[in-house]
Every structure is written in C-alpha cells, then in structure tokens.
One Martini backbone bead per residue (centre of mass of N, CA, C, O) as a GRO file, in nm:
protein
  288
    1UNK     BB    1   0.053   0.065  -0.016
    2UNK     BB    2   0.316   0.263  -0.003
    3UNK     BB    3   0.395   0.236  -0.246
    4UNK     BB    4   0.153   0.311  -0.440
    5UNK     BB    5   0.136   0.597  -0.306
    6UNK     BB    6   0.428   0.665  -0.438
    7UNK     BB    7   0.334   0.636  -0.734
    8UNK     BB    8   0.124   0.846  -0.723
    9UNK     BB    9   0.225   1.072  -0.670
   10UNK     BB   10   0.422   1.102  -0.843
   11UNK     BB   11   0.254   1.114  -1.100
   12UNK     BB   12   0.087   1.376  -1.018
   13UNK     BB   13   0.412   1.499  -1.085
   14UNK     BB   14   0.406   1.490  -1.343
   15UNK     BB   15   0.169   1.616  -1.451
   16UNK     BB   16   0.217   1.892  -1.318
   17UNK     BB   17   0.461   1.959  -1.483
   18UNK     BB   18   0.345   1.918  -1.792
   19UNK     BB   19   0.115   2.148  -1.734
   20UNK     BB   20   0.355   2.366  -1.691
   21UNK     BB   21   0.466   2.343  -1.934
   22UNK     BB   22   0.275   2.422  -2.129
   23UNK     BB   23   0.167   2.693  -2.018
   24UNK     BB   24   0.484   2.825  -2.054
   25UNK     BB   25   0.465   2.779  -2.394
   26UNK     BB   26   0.230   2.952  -2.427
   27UNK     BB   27   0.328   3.225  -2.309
   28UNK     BB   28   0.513   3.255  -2.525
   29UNK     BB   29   0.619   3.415  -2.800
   30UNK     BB   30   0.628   3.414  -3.098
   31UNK     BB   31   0.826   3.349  -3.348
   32UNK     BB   32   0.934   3.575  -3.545
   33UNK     BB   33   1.075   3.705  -3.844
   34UNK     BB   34   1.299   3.812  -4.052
   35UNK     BB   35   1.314   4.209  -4.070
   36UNK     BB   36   1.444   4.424  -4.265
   37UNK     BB   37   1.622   4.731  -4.251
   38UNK     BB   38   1.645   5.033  -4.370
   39UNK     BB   39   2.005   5.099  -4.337
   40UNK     BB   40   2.123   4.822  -4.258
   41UNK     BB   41   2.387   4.716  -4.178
   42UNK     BB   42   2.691   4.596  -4.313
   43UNK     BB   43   3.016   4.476  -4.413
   44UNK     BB   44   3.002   4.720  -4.680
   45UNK     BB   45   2.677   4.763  -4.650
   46UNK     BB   46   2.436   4.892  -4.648
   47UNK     BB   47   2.042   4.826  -4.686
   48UNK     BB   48   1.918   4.893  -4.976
   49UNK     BB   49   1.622   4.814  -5.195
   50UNK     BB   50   1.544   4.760  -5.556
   51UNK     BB   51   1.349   4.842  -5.720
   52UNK     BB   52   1.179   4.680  -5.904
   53UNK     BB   53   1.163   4.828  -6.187
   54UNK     BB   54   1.497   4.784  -6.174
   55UNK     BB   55   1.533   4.514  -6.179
   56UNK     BB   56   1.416   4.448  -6.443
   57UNK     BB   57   1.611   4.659  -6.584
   58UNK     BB   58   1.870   4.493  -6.574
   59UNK     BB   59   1.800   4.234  -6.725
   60UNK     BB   60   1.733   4.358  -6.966
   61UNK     BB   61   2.000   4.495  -7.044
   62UNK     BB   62   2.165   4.210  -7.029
   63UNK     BB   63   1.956   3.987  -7.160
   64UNK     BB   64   1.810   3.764  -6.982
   65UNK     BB   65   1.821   3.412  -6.997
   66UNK     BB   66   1.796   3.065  -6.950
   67UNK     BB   67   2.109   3.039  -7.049
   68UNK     BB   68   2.174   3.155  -6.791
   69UNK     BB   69   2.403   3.261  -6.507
   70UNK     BB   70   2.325   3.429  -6.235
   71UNK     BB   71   2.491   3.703  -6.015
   72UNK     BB   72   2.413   3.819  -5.702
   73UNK     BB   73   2.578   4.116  -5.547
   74UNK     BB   74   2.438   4.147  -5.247
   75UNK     BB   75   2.138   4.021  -5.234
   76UNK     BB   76   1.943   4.040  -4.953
   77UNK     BB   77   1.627   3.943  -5.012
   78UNK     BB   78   1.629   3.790  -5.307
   79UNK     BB   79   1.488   3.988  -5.567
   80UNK     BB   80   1.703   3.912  -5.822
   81UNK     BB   81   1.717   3.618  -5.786
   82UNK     BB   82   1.378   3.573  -5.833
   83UNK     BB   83   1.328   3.706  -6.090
   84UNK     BB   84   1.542   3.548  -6.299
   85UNK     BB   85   1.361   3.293  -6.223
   86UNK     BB   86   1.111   3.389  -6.368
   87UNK     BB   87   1.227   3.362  -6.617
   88UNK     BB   88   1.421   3.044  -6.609
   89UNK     BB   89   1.700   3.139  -6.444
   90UNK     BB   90   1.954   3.081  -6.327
   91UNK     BB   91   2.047   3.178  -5.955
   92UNK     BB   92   2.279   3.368  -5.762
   93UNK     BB   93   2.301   3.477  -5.376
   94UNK     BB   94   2.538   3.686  -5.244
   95UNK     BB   95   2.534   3.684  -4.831
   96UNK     BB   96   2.669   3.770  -4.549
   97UNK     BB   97   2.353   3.769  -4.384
   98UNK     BB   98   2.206   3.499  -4.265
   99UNK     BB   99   1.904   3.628  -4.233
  100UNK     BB  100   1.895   3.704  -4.556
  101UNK     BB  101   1.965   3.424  -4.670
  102UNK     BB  102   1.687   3.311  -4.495
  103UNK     BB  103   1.493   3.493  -4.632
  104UNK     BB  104   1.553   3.445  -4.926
  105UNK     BB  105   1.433   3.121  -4.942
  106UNK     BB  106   1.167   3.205  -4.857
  107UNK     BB  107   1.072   3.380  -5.093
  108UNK     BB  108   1.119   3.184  -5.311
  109UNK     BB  109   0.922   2.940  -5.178
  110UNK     BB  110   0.665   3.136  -5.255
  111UNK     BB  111   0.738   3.172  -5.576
  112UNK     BB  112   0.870   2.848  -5.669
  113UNK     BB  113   1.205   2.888  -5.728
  114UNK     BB  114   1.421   2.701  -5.558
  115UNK     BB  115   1.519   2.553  -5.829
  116UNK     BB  116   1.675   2.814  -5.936
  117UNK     BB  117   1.721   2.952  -5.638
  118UNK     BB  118   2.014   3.030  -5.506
  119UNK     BB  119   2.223   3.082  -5.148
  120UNK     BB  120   2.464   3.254  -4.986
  121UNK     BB  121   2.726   3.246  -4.729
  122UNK     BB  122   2.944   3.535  -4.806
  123UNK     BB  123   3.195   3.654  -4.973
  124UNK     BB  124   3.288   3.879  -5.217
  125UNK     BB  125   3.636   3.826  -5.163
  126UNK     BB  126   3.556   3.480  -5.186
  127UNK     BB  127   3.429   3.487  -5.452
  128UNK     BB  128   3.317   3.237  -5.706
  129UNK     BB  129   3.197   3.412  -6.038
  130UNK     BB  130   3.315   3.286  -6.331
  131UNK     BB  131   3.051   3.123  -6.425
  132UNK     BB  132   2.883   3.389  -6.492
  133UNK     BB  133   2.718   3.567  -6.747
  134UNK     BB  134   2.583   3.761  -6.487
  135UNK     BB  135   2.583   4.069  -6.308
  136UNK     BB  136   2.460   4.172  -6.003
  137UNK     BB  137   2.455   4.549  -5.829
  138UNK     BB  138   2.439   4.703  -5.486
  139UNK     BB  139   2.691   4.889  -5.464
  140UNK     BB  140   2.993   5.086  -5.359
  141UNK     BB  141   3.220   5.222  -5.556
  142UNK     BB  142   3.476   5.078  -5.367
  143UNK     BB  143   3.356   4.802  -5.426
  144UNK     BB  144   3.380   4.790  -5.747
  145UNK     BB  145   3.702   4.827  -5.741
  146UNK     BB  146   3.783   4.587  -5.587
  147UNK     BB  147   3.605   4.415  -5.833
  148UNK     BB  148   3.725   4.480  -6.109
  149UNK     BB  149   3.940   4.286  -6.201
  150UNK     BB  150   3.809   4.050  -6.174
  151UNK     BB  151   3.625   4.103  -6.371
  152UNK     BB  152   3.805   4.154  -6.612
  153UNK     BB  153   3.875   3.848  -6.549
  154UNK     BB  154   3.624   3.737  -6.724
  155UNK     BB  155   3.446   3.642  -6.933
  156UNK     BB  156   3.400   3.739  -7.214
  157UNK     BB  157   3.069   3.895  -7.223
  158UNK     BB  158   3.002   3.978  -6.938
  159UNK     BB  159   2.797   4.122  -6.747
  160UNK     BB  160   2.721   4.404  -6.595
  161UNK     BB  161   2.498   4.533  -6.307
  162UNK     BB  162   2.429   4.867  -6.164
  163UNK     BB  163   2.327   5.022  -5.911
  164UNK     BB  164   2.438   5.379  -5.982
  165UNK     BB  165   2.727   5.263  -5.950
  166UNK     BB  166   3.029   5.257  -6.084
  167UNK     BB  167   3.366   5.252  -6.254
  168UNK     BB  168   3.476   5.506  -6.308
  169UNK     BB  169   3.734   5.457  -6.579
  170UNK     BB  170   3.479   5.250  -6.653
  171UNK     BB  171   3.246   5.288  -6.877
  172UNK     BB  172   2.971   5.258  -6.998
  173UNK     BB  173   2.783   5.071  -7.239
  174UNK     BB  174   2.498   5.108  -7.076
  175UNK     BB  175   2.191   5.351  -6.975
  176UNK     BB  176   1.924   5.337  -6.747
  177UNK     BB  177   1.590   5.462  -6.630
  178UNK     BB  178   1.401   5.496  -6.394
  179UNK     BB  179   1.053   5.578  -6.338
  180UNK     BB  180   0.811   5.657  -6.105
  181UNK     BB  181   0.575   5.547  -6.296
  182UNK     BB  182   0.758   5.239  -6.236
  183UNK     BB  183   0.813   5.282  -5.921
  184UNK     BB  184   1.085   5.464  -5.912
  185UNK     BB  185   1.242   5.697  -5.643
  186UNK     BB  186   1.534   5.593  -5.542
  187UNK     BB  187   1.783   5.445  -5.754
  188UNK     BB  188   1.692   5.488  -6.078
  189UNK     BB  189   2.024   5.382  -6.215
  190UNK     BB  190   2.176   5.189  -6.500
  191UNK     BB  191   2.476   4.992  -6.535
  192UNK     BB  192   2.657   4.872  -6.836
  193UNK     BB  193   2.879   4.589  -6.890
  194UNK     BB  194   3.113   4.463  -7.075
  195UNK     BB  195   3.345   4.260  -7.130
  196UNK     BB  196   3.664   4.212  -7.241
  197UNK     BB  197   3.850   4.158  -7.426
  198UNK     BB  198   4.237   4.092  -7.465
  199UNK     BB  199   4.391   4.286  -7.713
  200UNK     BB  200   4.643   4.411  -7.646
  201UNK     BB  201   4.917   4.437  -7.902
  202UNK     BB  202   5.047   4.257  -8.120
  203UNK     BB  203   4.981   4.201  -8.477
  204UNK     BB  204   4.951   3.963  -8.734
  205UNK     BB  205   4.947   4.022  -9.072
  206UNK     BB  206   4.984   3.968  -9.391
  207UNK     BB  207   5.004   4.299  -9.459
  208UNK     BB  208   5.087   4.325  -9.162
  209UNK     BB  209   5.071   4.559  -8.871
  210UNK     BB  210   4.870   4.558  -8.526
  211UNK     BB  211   4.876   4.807  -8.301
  212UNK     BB  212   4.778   4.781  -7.967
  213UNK     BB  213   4.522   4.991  -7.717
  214UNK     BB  214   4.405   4.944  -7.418
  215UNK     BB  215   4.087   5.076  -7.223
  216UNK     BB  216   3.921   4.846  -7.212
  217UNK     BB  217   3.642   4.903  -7.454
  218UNK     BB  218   3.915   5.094  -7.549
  219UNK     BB  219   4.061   5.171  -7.871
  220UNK     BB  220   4.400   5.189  -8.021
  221UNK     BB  221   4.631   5.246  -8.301
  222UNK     BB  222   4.812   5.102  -8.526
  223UNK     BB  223   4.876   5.051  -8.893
  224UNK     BB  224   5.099   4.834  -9.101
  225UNK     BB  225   5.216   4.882  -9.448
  226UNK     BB  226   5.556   4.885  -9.525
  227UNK     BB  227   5.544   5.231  -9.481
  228UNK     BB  228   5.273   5.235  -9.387
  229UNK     BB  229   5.090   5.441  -9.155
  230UNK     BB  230   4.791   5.379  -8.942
  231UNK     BB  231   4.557   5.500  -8.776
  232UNK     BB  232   4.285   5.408  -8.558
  233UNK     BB  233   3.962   5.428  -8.549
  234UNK     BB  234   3.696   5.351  -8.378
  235UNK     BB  235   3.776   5.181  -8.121
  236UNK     BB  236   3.614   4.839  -8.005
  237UNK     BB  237   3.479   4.644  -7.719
  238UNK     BB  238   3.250   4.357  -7.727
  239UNK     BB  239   3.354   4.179  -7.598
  240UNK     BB  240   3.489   3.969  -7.848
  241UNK     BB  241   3.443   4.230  -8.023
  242UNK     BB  242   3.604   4.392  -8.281
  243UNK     BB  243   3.633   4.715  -8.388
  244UNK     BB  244   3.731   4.960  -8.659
  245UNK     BB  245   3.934   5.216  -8.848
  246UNK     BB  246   4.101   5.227  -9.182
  247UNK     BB  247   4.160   5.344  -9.446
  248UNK     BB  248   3.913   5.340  -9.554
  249UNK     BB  249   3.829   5.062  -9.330
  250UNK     BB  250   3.609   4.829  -9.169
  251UNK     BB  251   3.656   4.671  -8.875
  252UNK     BB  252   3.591   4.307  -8.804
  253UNK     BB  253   3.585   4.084  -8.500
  254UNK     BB  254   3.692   3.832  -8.334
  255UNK     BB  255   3.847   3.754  -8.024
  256UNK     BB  256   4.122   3.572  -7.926
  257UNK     BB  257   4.393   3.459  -7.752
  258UNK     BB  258   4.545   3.464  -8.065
  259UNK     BB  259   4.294   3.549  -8.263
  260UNK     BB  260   4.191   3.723  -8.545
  261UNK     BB  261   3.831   3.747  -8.715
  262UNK     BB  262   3.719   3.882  -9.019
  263UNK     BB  263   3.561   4.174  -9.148
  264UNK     BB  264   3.629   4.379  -9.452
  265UNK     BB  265   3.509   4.723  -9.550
  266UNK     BB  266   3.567   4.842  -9.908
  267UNK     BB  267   3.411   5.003 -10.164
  268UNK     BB  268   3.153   4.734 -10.101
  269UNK     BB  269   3.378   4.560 -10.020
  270UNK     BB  270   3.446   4.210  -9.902
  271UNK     BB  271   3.642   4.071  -9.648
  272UNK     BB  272   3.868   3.903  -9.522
  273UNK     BB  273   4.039   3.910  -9.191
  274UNK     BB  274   4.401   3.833  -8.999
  275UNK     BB  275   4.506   3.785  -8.675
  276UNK     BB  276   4.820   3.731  -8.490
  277UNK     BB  277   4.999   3.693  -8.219
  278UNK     BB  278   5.309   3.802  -8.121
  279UNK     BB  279   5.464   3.498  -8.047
  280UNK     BB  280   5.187   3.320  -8.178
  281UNK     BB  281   5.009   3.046  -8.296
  282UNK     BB  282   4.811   3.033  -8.525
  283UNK     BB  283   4.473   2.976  -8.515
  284UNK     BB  284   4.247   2.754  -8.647
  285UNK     BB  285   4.026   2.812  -8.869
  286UNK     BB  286   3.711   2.890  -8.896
  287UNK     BB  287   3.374   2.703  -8.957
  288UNK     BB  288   3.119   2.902  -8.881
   0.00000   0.00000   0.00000
C-alpha cells in the first residue's frame, strides 16, 4: 500500500510538471520571422533594396535569359535572383548576413522558384563567380573599384549591371533610368558593362602589322603596312567582338586569345582578314 501511494503521488507529480509545462510553453510569444531595416548596417555596405522596377530593368539591359546563369553580389532580401529565377533563369544570391540569406530562401520558396534560385552565406572577395554569364550589384563605388580586377579577368562578354553606382573610369556601355511613373523613387539609374576581351598587343596580319592600346573596351593603335602606317579610329570592344576604321575600311572581327578573324569592308567591298598575336601560334581558322 506504501508503494502505491508513492507511485500515484509521484504519478501526480509528473502530470503537474508536463501541464505547468505546457503552460509556460503557451505564454511564451511566438518566435516572428526576420525582417530587414532598410539603412540597417551590413560588412560592406548598409542594405537599401532596388526597386523592382529597376530590378526589371536591369535584367532586361543585360538581356538575361533561361541560357543564363546570373550572379547578384550582396543579393539582400534575394528580390533579383527571385526575378531572374521567375524568367527561367538559374541564379544564386551572394550575401554575407545569414538572416538576409535565410530570408531570401523563404521568399524564393513562396514564389515557387527555390528550383531556380539559391543563396549563400559567403564574402564578395572570397567568392568565385567565374561561372556567372551576367552580375548584377548594388553596392558602393569603392566596393566596385575593388571588386574591378576580378570582374575584368572574367570570361568576355559577361555582362554587368550595378544600381547607381559607376566603375570609375571603366565608362558604361549602357546606361538606363526607372522612372517614377514606373515605381522607382530613388536610386533609379542602371549601368551596363560588358567584359571585354583582352586584346591590347602586336598583331600580324598577312598585309602588314596592327598594334593595339586598349583602356578597357576602348581601342586606339596604328596598322602599318610596308612604309604606310595608319592610326586606327572608332577602336572598340564588345565582348569579344572588336570593330575599328582604318585608311577608309571599317574593320570587325572576333578576338580569341591569340587571333582575330573577320571581315573588312572597303569601297562596297568585304573580304575577310585575320591576325595572329606576335609571338603566338596562329590559331586554325574557324570553321563557323
């Protein structure tokens, strides 16, 4: 009888232990979700977020497409690598704020693209985005300065939209502005860079000698030809594409890493022309 009575007291005494637990589990207030302050401070940069307006626009400037695969450093709330995904786009978001980064998971996941779109928790100068075909960023002039280098020694041709905010003298290849009316009240100007290929150096050329000065996808150099040497004018590059005038004949072409190929038109004429970099194999013509 001893036993019992101590086995229904403890018995009691554990039921009143789980009910006073549940209770203080009731009272306590439910854990809410994280929500980011806009100027709230960040590793590099406060966090203010691009309007979807300019986000649109961005994408469209870069021309992103599902062959795509897009980078956005310092991604925030993951609002363009959310957009990019609902293109069809793969796209992954760079953000050192572990809350910023498990908040942008939960917005992909309610807009259906988590298939799509993935974050990560990572510095901007310790992350390799070699990969990315397009970048978009919305960070502070010397956070680009920084970060200048690496994007220029990524493959030719990937694009680069920053909100607001320049590359120095690394001049945009376009510029493009949200406007009110389209929802965007400020930070409203988007600039395009495309990567260029590195073409500065010696060229031979079957005809003569072409040597180039390159300040990023600006072109400057002289053709000689025999005694003849001409300046080049309108020098520029687009990805890897290079165009240029010279003795009145408008030269383009593709630029690889040791040759270029294309077509000069002179007088109504085309014909092709090619040039090997000095010191270099030239590479076997292309069959495209």
């Amino acid at each position: 009888m001893i036993a019992s009575r101590y086995l229904r007291q403890s018995l009691s005494a554990l039921c009143l232990s789980v009910a006073a637990a549940a209770v203080f589990a009731q009272a306590q207030p439910a854990k809410q979700e994280y929500e980011p302050q806009v100027g709230q401070e960040g590793k590099d940069v406060v966090w203010v977020p691009t309007s979807q307006a300019l986000v649109d626009k961005m994408l469209d400037m870069a021309k992103v497409t599902p062959n795509d695969y897009v980078i956005d450093l310092g991604s925030g709330d993951g609002r363009t690598v959310i957009t990019a995904a609902k293109r069809g786009t793969r796209a992954l978001g760079i953000e050192y704020n572990p809350d910023m980064v498990e908040l942008s998971k939960r917005n992909a996941a309610k807009e259906g693209v988590s298939d799509k779109a993935s974050f990560v928790k990572a510095d901007l100068f310790e992350s390799d985005f070699s990969k990315a075909t397009a970048i978009t960023m919305f960070l502070l002039p010397d956070i680009n300065l920084k970060l200048r280098p690496k994007i220029l020694d990524l493959k030719p041709g990937t694009r680069i939209v920053s909100n607001s905010f320049t590359m120095a003298e690394w001049t945009a290849d376009e510029t493009a502005t949200a406007s009110e009316a389209e929802g965007c009240r400020s930070y409203c100007t988007a600039y395009l860079w495309i990567v260029p290929a590195k073409a500065e150096g010696t060229w031979q050329m079957p005809q003569g000698e072409l040597t180039l000065k390159q300040s990023f996808q600006m072109i400057t150099g002289t053709l000689k030809s025999g005694a003849n040497t001409i300046l080049i004018a309108n020098g520029r590059m687009r990805g890897d594409r290079i165009s240029f005038a010279a003795g009145g004949a408008q030269y383009s072409g593709r630029v690889s890493a040791n040759a270029i190929e294309g077509t000069v038109k002179s007088g109504g004429n085309n014909s092709k022309w090619s040039a090997a970099r000095a010191g270099k194999p030239a590479a076997a013509p292309s069959r495209s």
